[in-house]
N, CA, C and O of each residue as an XYZ file, in Angstrom:
548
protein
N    -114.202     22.004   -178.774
C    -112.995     21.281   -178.625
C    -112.843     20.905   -177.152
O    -113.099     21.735   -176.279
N    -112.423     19.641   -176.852
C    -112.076     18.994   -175.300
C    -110.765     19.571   -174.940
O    -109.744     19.636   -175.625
N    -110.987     19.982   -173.722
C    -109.378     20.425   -173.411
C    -108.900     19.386   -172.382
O    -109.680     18.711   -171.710
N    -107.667     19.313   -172.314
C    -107.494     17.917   -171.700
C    -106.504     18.356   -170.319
O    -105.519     19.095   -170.339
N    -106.991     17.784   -169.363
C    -105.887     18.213   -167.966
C    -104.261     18.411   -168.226
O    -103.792     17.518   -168.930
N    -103.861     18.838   -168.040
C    -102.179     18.725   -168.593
C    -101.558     17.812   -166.780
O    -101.480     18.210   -165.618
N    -101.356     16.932   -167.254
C    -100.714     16.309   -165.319
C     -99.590     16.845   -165.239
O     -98.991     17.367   -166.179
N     -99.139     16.742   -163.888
C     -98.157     17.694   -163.301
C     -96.802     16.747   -163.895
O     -96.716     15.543   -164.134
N     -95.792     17.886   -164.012
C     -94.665     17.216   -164.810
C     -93.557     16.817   -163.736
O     -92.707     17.661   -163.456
N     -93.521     15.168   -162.927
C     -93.210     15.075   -162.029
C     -91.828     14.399   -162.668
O     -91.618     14.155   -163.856
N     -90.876     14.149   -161.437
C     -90.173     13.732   -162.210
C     -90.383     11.878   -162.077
O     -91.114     11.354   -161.237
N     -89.713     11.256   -162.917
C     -90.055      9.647   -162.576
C     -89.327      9.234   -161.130
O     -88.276      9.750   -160.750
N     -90.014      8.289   -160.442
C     -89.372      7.627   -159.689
C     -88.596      6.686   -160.094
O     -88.536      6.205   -161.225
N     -87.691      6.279   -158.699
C     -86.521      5.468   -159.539
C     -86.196      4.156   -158.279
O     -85.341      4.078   -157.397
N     -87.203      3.328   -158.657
C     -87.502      1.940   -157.778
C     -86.396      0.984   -157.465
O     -85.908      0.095   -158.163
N     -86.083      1.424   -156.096
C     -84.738      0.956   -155.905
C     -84.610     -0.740   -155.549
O     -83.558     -1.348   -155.741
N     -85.591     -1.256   -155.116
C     -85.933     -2.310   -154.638
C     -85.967     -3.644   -155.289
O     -85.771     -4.762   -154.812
N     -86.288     -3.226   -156.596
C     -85.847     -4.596   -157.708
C     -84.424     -4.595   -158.263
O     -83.852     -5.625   -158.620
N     -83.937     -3.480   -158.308
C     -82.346     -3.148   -157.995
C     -81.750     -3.453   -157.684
O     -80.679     -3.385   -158.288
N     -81.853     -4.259   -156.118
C     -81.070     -4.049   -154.872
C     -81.090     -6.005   -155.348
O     -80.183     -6.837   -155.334
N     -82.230     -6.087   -155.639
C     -82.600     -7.797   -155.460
C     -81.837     -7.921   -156.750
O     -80.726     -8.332   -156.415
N     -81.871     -7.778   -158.006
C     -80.761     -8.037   -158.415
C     -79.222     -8.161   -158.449
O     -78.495     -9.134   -158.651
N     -78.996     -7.043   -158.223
C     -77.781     -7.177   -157.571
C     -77.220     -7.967   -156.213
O     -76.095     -7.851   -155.729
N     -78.156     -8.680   -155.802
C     -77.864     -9.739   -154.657
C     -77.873    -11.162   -155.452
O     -77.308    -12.163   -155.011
N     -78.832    -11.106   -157.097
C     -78.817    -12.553   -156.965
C     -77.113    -12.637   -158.133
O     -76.356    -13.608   -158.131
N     -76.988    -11.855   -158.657
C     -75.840    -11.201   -159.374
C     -74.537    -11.902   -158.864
O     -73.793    -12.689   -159.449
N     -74.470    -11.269   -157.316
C     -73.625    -11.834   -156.408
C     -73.697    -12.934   -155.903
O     -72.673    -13.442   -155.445
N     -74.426    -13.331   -155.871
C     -74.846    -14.907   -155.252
C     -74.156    -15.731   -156.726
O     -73.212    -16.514   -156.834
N     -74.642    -15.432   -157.246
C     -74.237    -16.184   -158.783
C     -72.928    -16.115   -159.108
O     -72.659    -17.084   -159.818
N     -71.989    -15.427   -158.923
C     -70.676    -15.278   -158.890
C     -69.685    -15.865   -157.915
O     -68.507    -16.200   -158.032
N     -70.517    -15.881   -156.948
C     -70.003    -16.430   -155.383
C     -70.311    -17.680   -156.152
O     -69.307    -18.069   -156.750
N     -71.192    -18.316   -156.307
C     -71.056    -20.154   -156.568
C     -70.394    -20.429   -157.579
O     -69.512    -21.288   -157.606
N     -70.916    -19.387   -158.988
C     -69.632    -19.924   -160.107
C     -68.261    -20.008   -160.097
O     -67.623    -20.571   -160.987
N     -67.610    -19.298   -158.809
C     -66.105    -18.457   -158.058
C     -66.119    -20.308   -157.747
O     -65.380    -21.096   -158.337
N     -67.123    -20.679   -156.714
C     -66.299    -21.732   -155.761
C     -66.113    -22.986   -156.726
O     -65.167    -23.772   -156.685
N     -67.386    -23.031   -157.759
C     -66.630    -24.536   -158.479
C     -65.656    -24.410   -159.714
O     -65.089    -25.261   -160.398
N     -65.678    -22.577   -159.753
C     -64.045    -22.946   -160.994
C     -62.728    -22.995   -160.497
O     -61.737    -23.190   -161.202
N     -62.719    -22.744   -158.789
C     -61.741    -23.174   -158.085
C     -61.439    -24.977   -157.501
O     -60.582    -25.506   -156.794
N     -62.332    -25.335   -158.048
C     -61.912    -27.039   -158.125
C     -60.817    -27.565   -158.067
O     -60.482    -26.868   -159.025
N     -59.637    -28.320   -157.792
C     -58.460    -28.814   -158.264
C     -59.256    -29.787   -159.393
O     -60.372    -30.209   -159.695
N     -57.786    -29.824   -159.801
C     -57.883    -30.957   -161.083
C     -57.207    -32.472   -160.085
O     -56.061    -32.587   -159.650
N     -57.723    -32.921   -160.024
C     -57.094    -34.446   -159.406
C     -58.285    -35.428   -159.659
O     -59.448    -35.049   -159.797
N     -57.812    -36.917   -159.711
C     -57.917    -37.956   -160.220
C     -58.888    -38.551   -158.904
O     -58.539    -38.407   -157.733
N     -59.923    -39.111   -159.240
C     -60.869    -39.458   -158.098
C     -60.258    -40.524   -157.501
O     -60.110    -41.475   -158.268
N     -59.857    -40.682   -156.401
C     -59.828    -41.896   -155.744
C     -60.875    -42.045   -154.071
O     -61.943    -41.443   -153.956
N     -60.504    -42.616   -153.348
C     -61.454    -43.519   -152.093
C     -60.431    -43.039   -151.155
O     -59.352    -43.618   -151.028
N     -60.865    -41.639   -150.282
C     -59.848    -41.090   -149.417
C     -59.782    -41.476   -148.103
O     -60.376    -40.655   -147.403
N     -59.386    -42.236   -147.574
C     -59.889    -42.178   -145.833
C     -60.272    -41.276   -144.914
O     -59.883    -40.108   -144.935
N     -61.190    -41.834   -143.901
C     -62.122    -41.043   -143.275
C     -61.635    -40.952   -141.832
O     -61.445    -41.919   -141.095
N     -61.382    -39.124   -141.393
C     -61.254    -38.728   -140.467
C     -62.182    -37.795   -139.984
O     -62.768    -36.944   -140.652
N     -62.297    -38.047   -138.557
C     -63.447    -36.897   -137.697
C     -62.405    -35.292   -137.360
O     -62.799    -34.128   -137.434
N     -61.380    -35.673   -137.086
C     -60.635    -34.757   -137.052
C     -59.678    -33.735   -138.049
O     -58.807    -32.959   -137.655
N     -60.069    -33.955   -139.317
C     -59.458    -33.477   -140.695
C     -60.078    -31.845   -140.575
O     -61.218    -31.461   -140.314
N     -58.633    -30.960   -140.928
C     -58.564    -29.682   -141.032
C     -59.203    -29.104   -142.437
O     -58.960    -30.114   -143.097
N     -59.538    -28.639   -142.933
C     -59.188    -27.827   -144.545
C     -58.254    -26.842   -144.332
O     -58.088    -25.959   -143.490
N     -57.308    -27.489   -145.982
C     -56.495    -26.363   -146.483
C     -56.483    -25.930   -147.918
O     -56.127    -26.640   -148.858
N     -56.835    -24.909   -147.979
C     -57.064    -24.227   -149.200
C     -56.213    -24.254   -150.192
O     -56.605    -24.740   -151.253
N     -55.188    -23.871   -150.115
C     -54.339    -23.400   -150.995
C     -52.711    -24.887   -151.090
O     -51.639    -24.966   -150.490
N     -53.270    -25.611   -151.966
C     -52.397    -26.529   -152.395
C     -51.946    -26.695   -153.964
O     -52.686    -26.933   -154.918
N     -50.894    -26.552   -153.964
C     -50.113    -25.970   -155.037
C     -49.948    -27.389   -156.173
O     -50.296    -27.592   -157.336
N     -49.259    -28.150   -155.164
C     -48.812    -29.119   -155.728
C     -49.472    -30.740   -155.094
O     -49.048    -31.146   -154.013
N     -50.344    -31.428   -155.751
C     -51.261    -32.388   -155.332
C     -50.983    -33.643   -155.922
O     -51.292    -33.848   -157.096
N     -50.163    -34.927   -154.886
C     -50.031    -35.872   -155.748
C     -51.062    -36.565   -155.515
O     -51.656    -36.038   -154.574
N     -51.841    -37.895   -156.042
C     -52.633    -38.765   -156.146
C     -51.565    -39.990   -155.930
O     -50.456    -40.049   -156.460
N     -52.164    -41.004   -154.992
C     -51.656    -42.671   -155.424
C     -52.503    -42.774   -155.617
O     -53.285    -41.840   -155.436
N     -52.969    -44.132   -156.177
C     -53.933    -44.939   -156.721
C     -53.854    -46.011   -156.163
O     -52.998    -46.232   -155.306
N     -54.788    -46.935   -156.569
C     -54.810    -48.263   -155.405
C     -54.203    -48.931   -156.012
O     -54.025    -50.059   -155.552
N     -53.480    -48.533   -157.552
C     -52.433    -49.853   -158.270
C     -51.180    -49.201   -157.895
O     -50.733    -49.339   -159.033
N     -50.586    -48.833   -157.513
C     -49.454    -47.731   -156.777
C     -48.862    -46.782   -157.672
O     -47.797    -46.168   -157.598
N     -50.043    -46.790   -158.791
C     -49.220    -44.989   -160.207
C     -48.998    -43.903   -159.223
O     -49.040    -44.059   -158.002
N     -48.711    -42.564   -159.970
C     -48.525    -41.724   -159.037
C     -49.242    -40.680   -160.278
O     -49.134    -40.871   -161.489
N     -50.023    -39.492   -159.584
C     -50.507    -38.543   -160.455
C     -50.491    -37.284   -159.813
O     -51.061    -36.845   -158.815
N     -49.522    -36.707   -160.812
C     -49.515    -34.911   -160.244
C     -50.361    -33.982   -160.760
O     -50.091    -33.452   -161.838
N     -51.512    -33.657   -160.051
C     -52.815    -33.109   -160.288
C     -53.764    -34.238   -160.900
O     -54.365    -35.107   -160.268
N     -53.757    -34.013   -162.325
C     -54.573    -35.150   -163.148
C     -53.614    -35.717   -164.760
O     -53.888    -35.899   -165.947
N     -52.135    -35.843   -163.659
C     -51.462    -36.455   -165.285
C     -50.304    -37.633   -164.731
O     -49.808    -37.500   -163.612
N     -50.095    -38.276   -165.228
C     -49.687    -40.007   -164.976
C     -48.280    -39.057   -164.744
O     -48.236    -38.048   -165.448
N     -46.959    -39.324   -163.685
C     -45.957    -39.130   -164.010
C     -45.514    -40.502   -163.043
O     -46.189    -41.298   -162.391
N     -43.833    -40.344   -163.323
C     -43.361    -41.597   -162.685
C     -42.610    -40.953   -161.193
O     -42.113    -39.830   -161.100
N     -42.668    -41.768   -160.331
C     -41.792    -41.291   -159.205
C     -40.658    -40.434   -158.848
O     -40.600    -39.627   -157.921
N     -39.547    -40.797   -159.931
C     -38.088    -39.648   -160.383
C     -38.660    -38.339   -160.983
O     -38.460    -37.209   -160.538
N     -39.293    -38.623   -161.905
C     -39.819    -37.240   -162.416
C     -40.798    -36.161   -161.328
O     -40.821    -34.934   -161.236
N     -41.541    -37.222   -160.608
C     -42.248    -36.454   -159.594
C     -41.528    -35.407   -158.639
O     -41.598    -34.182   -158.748
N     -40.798    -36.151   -157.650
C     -39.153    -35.743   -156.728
C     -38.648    -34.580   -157.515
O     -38.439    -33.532   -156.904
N     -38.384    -34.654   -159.048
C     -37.339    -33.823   -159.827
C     -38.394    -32.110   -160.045
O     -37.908    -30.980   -160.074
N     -39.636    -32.420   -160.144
C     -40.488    -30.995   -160.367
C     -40.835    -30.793   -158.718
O     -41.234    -29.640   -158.554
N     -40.818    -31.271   -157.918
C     -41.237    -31.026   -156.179
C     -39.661    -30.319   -156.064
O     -39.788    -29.102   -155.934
N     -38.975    -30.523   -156.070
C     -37.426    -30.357   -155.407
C     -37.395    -29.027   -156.573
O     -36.890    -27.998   -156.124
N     -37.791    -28.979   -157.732
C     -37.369    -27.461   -158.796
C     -38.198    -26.697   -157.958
O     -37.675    -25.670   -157.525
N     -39.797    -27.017   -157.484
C     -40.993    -25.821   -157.006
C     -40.281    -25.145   -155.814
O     -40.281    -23.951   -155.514
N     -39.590    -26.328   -155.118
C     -38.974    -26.071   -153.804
C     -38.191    -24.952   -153.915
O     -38.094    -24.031   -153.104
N     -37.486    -25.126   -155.263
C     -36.055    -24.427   -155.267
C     -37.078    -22.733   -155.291
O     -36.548    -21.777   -154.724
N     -38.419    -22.535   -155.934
C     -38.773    -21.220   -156.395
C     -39.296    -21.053   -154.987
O     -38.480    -20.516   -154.238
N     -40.315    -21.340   -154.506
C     -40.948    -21.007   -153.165
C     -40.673    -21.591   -152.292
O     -40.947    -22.769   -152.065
N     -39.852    -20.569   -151.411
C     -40.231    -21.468   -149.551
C     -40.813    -22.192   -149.057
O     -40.450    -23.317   -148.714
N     -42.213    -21.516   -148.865
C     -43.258    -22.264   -148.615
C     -44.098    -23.187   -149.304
O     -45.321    -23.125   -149.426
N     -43.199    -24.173   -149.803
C     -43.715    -24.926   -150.826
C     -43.796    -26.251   -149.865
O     -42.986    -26.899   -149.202
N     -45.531    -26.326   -150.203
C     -46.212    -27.476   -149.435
C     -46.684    -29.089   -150.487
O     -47.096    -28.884   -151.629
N     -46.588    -30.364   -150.050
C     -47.502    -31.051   -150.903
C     -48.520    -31.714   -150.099
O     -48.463    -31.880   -148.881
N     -49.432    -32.070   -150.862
C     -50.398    -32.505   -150.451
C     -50.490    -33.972   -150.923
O     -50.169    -34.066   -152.108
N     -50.867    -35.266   -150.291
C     -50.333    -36.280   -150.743
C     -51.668    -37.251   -150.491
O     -51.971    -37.693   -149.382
N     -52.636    -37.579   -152.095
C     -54.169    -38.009   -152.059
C     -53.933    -39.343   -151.895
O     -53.921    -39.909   -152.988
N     -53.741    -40.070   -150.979
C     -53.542    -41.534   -151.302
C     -55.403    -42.273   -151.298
O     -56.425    -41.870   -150.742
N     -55.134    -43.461   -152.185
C     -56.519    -44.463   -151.952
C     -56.287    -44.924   -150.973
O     -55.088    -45.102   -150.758
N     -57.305    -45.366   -149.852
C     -57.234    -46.086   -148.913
C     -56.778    -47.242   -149.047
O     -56.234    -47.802   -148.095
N     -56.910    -47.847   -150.286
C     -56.473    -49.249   -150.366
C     -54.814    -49.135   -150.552
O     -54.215    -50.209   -150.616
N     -54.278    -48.285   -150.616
C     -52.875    -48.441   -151.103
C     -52.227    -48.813   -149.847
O     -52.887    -48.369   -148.908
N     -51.330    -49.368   -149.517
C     -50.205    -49.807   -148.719
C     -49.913    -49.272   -147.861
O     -49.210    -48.370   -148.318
N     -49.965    -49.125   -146.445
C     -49.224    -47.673   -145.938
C     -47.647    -47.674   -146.330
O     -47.072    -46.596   -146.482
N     -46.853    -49.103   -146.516
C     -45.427    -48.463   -147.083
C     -45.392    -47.723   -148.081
O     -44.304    -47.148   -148.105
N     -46.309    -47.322   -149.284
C     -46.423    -47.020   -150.251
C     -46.453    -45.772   -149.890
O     -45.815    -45.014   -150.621
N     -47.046    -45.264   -148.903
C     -46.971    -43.643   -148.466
C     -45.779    -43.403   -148.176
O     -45.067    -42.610   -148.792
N     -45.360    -44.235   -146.960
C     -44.141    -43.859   -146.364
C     -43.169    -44.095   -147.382
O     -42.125    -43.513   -147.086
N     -43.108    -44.585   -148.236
C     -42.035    -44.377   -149.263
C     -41.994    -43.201   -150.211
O     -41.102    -42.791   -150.954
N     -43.302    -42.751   -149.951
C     -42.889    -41.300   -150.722
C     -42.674    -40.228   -149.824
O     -41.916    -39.283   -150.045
N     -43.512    -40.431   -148.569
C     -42.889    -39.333   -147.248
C     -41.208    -39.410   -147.888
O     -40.644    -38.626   -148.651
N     -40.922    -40.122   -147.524
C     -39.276    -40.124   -147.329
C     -39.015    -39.910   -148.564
O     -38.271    -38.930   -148.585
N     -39.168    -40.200   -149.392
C     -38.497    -39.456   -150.377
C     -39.020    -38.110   -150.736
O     -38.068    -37.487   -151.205
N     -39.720    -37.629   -150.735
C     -39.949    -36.290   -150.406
C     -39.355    -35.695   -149.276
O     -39.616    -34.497   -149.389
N     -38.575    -35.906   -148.050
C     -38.001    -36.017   -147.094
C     -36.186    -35.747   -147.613
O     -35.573    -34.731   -147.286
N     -35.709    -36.620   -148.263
C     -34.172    -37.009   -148.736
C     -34.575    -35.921   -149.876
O     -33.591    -35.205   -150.058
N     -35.537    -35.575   -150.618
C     -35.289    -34.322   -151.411
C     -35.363    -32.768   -150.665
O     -35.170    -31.707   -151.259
N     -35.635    -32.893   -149.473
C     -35.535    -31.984   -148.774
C     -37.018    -31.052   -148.405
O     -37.099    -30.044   -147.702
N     -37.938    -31.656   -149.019
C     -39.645    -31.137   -148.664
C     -39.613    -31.667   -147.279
O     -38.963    -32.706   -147.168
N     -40.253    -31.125   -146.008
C     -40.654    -31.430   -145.441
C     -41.766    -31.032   -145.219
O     -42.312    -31.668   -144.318
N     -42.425    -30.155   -145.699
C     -44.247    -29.771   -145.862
C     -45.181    -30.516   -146.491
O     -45.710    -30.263   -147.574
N     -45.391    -31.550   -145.698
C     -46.379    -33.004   -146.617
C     -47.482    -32.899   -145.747
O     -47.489    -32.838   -144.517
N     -48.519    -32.886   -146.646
C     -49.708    -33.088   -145.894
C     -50.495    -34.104   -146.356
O     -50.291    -34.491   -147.506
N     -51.504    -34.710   -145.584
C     -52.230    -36.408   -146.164
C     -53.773    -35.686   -146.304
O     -54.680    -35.239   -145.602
N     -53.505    -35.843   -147.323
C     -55.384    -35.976   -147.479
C     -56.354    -36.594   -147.138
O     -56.115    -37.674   -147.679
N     -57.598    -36.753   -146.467
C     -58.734    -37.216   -145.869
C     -59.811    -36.936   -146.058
O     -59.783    -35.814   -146.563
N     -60.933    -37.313   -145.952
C     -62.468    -36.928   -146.362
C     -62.997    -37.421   -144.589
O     -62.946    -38.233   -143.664
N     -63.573    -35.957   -145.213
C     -63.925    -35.130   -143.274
C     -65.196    -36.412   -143.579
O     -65.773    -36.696   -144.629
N     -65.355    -37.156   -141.831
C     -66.392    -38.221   -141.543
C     -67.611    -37.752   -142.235
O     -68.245    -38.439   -143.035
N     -67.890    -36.603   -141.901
C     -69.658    -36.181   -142.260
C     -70.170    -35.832   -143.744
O     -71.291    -35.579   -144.184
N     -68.643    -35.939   -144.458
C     -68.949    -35.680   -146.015
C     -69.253    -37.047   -146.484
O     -70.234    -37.295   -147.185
N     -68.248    -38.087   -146.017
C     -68.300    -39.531   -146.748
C     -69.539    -40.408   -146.640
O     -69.570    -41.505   -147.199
């Protein structure tokens, strides 16, 4: 009869290194799926181009003009009174209630300034203009 070596009863190793790389691409993958389900919802338009444009993250409330002069809050058609009437209620809940205001380049500049100010006579004064930073466009 063959007798057979008995090998030493070690314990297993535990290979940390394909581990580690998973769990990096894990995170990586979460980090990019994170940044495009934070997208706004808004209506594409042709933003004008500044070298000096800031980013701001956190915009609550986002109107759109269009180059036919509609008005769109996020990505839904409303009319001007109704717009003023949900800006002036958000106002009433948060302080710091900011808008952000996407105009097309082609639109009018009175067309802005007519909603500055009326966003103004409703008592917002946190308006900000949207722009597309030079080096993106």
């Amino acid at each position: 009869m063959i007798k057979l070596k008995k090998r030493g009863q070690s314990a297993p190793q535990l290979m940390l290194s394909p581990m580690i790389d998973m769990m990096f691409l894990l995170l990586i993958f979460f980090i990019v799926s994170t940044m495009y389900m934070s997208e706004l919802r808004t209506i594409p338009v042709k933003l004008p181009v500044a070298s000096e444009a800031q980013t701001q993250s956190a915009a609550k409330f986002s109107v759109t003009v269009k180059g036919d002069g509609v008005y769109w809050l996020e990505d839904k058609l409303i009319k001007e009174k109704d717009l003023i009437e949900k800006a002036k209620a958000e106002r009433k809940r948060d302080e710091k209630f900011a808008v952000i205001i996407r105009a097309d380049e082609a639109v009018p500049y009175r067309a802005v300034i007519h909603l500055l100010d009326s966003f103004k006579k409703a008592g917002i004064s946190r308006v900000g203009l949207a722009v597309e930073k030079e080096g993106k466009a």
